[in-house]
C-alpha positions as CSV (number, residue, x, y, z in Angstrom):
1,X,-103.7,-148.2,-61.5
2,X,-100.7,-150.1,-63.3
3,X,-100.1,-151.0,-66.7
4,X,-100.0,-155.0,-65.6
5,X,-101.4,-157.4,-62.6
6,X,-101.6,-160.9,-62.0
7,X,-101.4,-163.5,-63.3
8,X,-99.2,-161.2,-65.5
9,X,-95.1,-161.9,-63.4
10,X,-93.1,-159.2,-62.1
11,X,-92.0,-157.0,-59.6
12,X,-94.3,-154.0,-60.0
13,X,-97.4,-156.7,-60.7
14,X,-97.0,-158.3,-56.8
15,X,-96.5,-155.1,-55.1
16,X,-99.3,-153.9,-56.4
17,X,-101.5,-157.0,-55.3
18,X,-99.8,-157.5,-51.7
19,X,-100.4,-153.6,-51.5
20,X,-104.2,-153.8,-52.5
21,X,-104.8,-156.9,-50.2
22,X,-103.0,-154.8,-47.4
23,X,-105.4,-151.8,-48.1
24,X,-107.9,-153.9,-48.0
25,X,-107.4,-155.8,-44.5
26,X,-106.7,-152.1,-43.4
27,X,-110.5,-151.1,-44.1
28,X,-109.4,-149.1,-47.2
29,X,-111.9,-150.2,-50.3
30,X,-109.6,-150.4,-53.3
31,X,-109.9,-151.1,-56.7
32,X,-107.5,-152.0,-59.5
33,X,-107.3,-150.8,-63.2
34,X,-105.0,-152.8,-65.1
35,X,-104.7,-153.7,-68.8
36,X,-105.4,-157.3,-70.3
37,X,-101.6,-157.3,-71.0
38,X,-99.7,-160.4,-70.2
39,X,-96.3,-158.6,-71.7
40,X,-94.9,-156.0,-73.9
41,X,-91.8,-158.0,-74.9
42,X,-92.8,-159.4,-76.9
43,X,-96.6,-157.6,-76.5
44,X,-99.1,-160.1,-75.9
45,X,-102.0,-160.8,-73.6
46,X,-103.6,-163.0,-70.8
47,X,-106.3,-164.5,-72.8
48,X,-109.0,-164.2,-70.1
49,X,-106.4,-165.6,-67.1
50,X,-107.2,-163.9,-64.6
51,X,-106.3,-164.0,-60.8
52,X,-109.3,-164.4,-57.8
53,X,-109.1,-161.5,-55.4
54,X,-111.0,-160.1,-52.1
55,X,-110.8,-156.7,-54.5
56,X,-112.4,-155.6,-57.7
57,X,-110.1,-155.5,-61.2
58,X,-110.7,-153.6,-63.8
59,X,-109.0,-155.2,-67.3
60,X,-109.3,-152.7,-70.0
61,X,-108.2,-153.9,-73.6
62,X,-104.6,-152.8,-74.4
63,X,-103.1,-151.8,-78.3
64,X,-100.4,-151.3,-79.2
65,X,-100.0,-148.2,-81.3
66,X,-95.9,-147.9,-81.8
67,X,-93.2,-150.0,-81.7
68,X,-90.9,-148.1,-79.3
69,X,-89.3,-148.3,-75.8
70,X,-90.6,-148.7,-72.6
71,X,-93.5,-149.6,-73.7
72,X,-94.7,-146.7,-74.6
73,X,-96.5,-147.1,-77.1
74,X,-99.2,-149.4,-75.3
75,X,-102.3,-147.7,-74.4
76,X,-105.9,-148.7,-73.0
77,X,-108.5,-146.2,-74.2
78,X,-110.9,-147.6,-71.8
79,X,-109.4,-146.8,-69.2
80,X,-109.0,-143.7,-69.5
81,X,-112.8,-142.9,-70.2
82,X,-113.4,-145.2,-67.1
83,X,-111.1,-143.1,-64.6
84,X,-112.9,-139.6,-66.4
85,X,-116.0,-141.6,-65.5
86,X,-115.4,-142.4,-62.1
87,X,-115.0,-140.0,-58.7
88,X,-112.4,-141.7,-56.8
89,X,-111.2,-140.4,-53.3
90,X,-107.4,-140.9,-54.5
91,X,-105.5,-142.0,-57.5
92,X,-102.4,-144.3,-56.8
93,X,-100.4,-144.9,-60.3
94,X,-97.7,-147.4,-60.4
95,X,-94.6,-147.7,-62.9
96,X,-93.1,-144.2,-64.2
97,X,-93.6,-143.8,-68.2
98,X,-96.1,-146.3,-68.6
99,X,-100.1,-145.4,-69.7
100,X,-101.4,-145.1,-66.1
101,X,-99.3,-143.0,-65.5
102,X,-100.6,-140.9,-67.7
103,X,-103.8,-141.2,-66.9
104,X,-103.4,-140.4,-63.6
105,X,-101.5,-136.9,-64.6
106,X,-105.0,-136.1,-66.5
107,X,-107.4,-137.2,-64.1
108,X,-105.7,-134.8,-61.5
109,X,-105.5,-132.0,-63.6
110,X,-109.2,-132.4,-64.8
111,X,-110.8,-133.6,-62.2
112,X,-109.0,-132.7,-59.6
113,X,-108.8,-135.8,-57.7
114,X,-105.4,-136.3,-55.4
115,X,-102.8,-138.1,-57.2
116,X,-99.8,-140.7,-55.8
117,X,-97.2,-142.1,-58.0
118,X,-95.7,-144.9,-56.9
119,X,-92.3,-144.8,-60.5
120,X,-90.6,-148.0,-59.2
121,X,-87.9,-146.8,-61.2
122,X,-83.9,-146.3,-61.6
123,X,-81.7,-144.3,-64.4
124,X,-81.7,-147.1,-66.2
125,X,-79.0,-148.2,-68.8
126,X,-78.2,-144.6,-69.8
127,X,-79.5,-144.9,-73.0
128,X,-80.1,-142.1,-75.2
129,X,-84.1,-143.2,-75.5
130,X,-84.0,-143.2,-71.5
131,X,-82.3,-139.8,-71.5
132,X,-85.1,-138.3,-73.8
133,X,-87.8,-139.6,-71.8
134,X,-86.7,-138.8,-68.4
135,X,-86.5,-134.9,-70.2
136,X,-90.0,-135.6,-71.9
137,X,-92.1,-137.8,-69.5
138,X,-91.8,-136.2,-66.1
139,X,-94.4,-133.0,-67.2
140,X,-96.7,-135.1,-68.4
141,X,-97.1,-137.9,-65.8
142,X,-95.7,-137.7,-62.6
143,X,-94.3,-134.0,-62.0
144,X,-98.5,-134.0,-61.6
145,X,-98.9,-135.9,-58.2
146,X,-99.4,-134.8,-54.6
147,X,-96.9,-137.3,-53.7
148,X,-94.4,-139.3,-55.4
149,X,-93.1,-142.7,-53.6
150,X,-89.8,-143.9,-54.0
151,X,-88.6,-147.5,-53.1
152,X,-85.0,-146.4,-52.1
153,X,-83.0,-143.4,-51.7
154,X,-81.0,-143.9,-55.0
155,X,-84.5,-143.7,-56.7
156,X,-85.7,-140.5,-54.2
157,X,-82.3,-139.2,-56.1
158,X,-82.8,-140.4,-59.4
159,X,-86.3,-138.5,-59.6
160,X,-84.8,-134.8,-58.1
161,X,-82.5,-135.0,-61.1
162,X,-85.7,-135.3,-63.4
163,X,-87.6,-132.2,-61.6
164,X,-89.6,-133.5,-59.2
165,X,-89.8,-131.3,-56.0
166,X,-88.0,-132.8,-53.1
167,X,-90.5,-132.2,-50.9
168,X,-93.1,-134.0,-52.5
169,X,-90.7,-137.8,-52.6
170,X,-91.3,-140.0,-49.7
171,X,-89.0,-143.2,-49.1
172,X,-91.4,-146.3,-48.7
173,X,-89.9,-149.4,-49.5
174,X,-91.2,-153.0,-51.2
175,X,-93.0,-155.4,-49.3
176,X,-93.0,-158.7,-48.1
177,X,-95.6,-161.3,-47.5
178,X,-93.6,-162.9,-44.5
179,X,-96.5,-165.9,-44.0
180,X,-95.3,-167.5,-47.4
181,X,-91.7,-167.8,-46.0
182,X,-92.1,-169.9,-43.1
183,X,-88.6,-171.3,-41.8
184,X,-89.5,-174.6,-41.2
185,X,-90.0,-174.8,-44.7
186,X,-86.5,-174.6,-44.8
187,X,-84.9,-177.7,-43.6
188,X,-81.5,-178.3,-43.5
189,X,-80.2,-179.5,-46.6
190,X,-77.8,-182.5,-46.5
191,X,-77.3,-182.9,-50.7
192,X,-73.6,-181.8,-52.0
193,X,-74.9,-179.9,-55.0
194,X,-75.3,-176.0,-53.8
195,X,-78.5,-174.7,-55.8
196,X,-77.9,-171.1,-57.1
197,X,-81.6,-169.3,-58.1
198,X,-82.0,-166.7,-60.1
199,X,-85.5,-165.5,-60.5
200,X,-86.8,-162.8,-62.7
201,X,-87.4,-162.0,-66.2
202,X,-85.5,-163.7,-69.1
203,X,-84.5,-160.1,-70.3
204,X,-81.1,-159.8,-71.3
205,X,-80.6,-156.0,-71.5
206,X,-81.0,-155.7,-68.2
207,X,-81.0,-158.7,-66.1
208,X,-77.4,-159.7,-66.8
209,X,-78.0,-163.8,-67.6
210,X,-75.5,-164.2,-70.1
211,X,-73.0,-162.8,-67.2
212,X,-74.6,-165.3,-64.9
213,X,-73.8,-168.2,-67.4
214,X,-70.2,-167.0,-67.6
215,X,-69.8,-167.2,-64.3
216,X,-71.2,-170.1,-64.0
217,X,-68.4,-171.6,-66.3
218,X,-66.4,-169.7,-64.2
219,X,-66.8,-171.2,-61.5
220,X,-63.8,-174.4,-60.1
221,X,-65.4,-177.4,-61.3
222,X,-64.8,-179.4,-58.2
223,X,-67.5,-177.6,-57.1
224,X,-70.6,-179.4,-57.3
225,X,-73.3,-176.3,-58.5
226,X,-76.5,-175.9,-59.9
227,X,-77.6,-172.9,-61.6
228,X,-81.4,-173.0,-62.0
229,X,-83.2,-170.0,-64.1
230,X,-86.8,-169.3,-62.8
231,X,-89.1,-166.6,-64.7
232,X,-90.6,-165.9,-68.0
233,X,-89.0,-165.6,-71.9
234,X,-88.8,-161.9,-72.3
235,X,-86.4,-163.2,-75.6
236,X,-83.6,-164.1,-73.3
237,X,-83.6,-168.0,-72.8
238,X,-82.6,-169.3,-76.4
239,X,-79.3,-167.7,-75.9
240,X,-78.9,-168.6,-72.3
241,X,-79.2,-172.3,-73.7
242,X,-77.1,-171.7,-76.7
243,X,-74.5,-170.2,-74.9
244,X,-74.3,-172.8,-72.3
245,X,-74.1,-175.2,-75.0
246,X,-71.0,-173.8,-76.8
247,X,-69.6,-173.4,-73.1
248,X,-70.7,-177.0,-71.9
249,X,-72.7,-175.8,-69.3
250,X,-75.2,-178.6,-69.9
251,X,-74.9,-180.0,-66.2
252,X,-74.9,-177.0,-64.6
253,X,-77.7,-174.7,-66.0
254,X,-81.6,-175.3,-66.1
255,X,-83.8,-173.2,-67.5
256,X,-87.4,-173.7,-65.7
257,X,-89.3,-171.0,-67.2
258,X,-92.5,-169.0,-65.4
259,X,-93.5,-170.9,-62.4
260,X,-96.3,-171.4,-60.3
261,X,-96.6,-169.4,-56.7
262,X,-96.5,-172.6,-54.8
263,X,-93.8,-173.9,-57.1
264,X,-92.2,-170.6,-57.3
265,X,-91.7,-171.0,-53.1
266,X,-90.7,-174.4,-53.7
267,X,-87.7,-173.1,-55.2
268,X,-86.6,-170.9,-53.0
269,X,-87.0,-173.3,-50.3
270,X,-84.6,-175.7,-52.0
271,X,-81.7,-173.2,-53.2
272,X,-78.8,-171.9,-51.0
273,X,-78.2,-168.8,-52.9
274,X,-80.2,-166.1,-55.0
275,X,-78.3,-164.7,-57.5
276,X,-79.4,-160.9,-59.3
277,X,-76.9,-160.0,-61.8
278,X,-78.8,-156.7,-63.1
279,X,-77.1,-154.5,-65.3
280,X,-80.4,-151.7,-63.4
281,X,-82.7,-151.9,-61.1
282,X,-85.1,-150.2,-58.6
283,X,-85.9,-152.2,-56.0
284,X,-86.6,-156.1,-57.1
285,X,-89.1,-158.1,-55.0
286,X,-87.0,-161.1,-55.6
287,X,-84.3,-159.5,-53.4
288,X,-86.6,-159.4,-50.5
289,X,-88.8,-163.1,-51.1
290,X,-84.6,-164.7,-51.1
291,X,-83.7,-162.9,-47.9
292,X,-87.1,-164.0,-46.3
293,X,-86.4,-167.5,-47.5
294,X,-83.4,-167.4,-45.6
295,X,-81.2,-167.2,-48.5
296,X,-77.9,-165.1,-48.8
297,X,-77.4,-162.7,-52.5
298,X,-75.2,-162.1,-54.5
299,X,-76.7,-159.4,-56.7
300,X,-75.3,-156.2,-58.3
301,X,-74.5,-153.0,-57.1
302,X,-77.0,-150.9,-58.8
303,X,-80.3,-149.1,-58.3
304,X,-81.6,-149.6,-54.9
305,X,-79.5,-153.2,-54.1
306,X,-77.3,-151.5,-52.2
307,X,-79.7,-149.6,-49.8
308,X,-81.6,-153.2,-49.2
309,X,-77.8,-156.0,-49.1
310,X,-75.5,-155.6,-46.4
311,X,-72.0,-156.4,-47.7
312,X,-70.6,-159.1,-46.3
313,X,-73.4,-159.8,-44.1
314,X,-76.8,-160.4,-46.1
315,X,-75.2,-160.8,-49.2
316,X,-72.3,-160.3,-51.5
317,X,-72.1,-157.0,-53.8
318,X,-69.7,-157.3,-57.0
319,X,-69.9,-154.6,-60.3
320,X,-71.9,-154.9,-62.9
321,X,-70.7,-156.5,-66.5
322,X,-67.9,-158.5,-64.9
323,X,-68.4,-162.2,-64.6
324,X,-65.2,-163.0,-63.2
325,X,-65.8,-161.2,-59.8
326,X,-69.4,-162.9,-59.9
327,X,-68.4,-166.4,-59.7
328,X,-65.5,-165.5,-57.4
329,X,-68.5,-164.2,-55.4
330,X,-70.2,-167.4,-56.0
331,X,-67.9,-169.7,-55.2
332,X,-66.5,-168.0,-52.2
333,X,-70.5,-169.1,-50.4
334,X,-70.3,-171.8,-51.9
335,X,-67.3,-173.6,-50.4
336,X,-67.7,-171.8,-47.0
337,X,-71.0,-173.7,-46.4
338,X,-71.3,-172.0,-42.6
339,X,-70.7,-168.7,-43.5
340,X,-73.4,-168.9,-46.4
341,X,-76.0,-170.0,-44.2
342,X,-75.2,-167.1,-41.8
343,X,-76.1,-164.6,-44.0
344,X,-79.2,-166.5,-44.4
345,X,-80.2,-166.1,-41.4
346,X,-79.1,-162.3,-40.7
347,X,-80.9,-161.9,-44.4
348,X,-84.0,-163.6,-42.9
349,X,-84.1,-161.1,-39.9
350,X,-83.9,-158.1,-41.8
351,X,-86.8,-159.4,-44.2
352,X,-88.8,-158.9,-41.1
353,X,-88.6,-154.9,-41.4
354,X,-89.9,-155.0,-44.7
355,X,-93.6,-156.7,-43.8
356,X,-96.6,-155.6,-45.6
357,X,-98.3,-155.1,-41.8
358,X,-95.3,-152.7,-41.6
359,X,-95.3,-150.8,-45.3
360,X,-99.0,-150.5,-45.9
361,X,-99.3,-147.8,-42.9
362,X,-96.4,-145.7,-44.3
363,X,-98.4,-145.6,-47.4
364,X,-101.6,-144.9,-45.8
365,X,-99.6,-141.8,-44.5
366,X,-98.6,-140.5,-48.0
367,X,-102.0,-140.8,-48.8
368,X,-103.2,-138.7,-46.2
369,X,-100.7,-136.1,-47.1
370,X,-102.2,-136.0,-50.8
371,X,-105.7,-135.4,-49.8
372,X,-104.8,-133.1,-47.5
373,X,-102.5,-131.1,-49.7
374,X,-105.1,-131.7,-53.0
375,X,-107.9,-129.5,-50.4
376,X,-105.7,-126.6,-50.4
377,X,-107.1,-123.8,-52.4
C-alpha cells in the first residue's frame, strides 16, 4: 500500500513498482493500493494515467480534507473499506505518516493480519511540525507492525528515537533495476561541455536547487558546464529560472521538467556527474540509478547519503546549505576529467550490490518473520 504509484515520479513510487515486479517474478502474488494522486504539492491527480503492469492496482479516489504538512491531510476512504474488506496474507505499507500507513496500523489491529512498514524516512528539517508528528504518528501507524524496514542505518536510528523497538527494524536497502543501465550505453564522451544532472523533485525546502544554482555561478567560468534540472514542479522551478536570470546563469542552467523513462535514461547516459544537494533525505533512488549509470556524486551529507557514497571514491560529500564548498566539489571533477570517470566506474560496481534479484529476498525474509511472529498467541 502507498499513498502514490506510477505514473505518479518519485522515490518511494519506483521502489514500490521494482519491488512488486520482483515479488512477482519471485512467485509472490501481489497487489497494489494506491490513491489517484499525481501530487500533494500542489495536490492534484493523474486524470486516469495510469501505468500497465504484470500486477493488479488498486486506485482509490483521494481528498483532501486539510491543508497541513506532510500531507496529511490526504485521505482515500476507499481504501480503507477495501483493505477491511479484504483477507490478505500480509500488509506491506510504504512512506511513514502518510494514509496507508494508517490503514495498515488498523487493519492489523482489527483484523489481525501481519503488518510491514517499509517509512522511507529521515528527521527531516527539524521542524517544529516534524517534531510533533514524530511524537504523535508513531502510535498510530507504524509502532503497529511486525516489522519495520529501514533503508539505512541513519534511518534504523532515526526510528529508535521515535519508539519503535529495536528489535523489530531490519536494514534493507533501495533497489536497482541494473538491465536499464547497460554500460555500453555509456560511450565515451568526446564533447568539452561536462553535463551536471540533477534529478528529483523541484522542491525547494528540501532539495537544495537554489544552492545548486549558486554554485553553479560559482563555479570558474573557463569551465565549460552544463547544469541540466530533470524532475517535476513541486513550486520550485520559477525561482530556479528567476534566480539564474538575475545571476546570468542563462548558458549554464536548463530546466527540463518530468521526463519520460526512456528519456529519463537518456539523461543519465549523457551526463558526467549527478549532483543531490538535499537539505534531508532517506535514501534517494536517484543516488543509486547515477552510480549504476556509471556516474560519480556529489550529493549531501545527510540522511542515508552517507551510508550509500564513498568519499572520495564514488562520490564527493560536502555540508548542507553551503554553495561555495559545492561548486568547489564540482569543479574539482570537473577539471580532473580521469579522476571523475574513476569514480564512475568504482560507483558502477557498487550499484551491483544493490540489485533488485539481491534486495527482494531480504525482503521476503522480513516477511517471513512477520507471519511468523503475527501467529504467536
Amino acid at each position: 500500500m502507498t499513498q502514490r504509484f506510477p505514473p505518479a515520479l518519485g522515490g518511494v513510487e519506483a521502489h514500490v513498482l521494482n519491488l512488486t515486479r520482483g515479488l512477482l517474478r519471485s512467485g509472490v502474488s501481489t497487489e497494489v493500493f494506491t490513491t489517484d494522486l499525481q501530487r500533494d504539492t500542489p495536490f492534484s491527480r493523474l486524470n486516469g494515467d495510469h501505468l500497465p503492469t504484470e500486477f493488479p492496482v488498486h486506485r482509490f479516489r483521494a481528498m483532501k480534507l486539510l491543508d497541513v504538512p506532510h500531507g496529511l491531510g490526504i485521505v482515500a476512504p476507499r481504501m480503507l473499506t477495501a483493505v477491511m474488506a479484504g483477507h490478505p496474507d500480509l500488509i506491506h505499507v510504504h512512506a511513514y505518516g502518510y494514509f496507508p500507513t494508517f490503514v495498515g496500523g488498523l487493519a492489523q489491529m482489527l483484523k489481525h493480519v501481519p503488518l510491514v512498514a517499509t517509512t522511507h524516512c529521515d528527521p527531516g528539517s527539524g521542524s517544529l511540525s516534524k517534531r510533533f508528528l514524530d511524537l504523535a504518528l508513531p502510535a498510530l501507524t507504524i509502532r503497529r507492525a511486525h516489522r519495520i524496514i529501514a533503508l539505512t542505518r541513519s534511518e534504523a536510528a532515526y526510528l529508535a528515537r521515535v519508539g519503535i523497538p529495536e528489535n523489530r527494524i531490519r536494514i534493507v536497502p533501495n533497489g536497482v533495476d541494473l538491465e536499464e543501465f547497460p554500460m555500453s550505453a555509456n560511450p565515451p564522451r568526446n564533447e568539452p561541455k561536462t553535463r551536471v544532472l540533477f534529478v528529483g523533485r523541484g522542491y525547494l525546502r528540501q532539495k537544495g536547487l537554489l544552492d545548486l544554482v549558486r554554485a553553479t555561478g560559482l563555479v570558474s567560468r573557463d569551465l565549460d558546464i552544463r547544469l541540466v534540472i530533470a524532475g517535476e514542479d513541486w513550486g520550485g522551478h520559477e525561482s530556479i529560472r528567476s534566480l539564474a536570470r538575475k545571476s546570468k546563469l542563462h548558458d549554464r542552467i536548463e530546466i527540463v521538467g518530468p521526463l519520460s523513462r526512456p528519456d529519463l535514461l537518456h539523461e543519465y547516459a549523457s551526463a558526467d556527474i549527478l549532483v543531490l544537494p538535499s537539505q534531508f533525505e532517506s535514501f534517494p533512488i536517484v543516488l543509486l540509478e547515477a552510480m549504476a549509470a556509471g556516474l560519480p556524486v556529489v550529493a549531501t551529507r545527510v540522511g542515508g547519503i552517507p551510508d550509500i557514497l564513498d568519499e572520495g571514491e564514488t562520490g564527493v560529500l560536502v555540508e548542507p546549505g553551503n554553495p561555495l564548498t559545492l561548486a568547489k566539489a564540482l569543479e574539482g571533477l570537473v577539471r580532473d576529467g580521469p579522476s571523475r570517470r574513476n569514480m564512475g566506474r568504482r560507483a558502477r560496481a557498487k550499484a551491483m550490490d544493490f540489485s533488485w534479484g539481491t534486495i527482494v529476498p531480504k525482503i521476503r525474509q522480513v516477511y517471513k518473520e512477520a507471519i511468523e511472529e503475527c501467529s504467536i498467541p
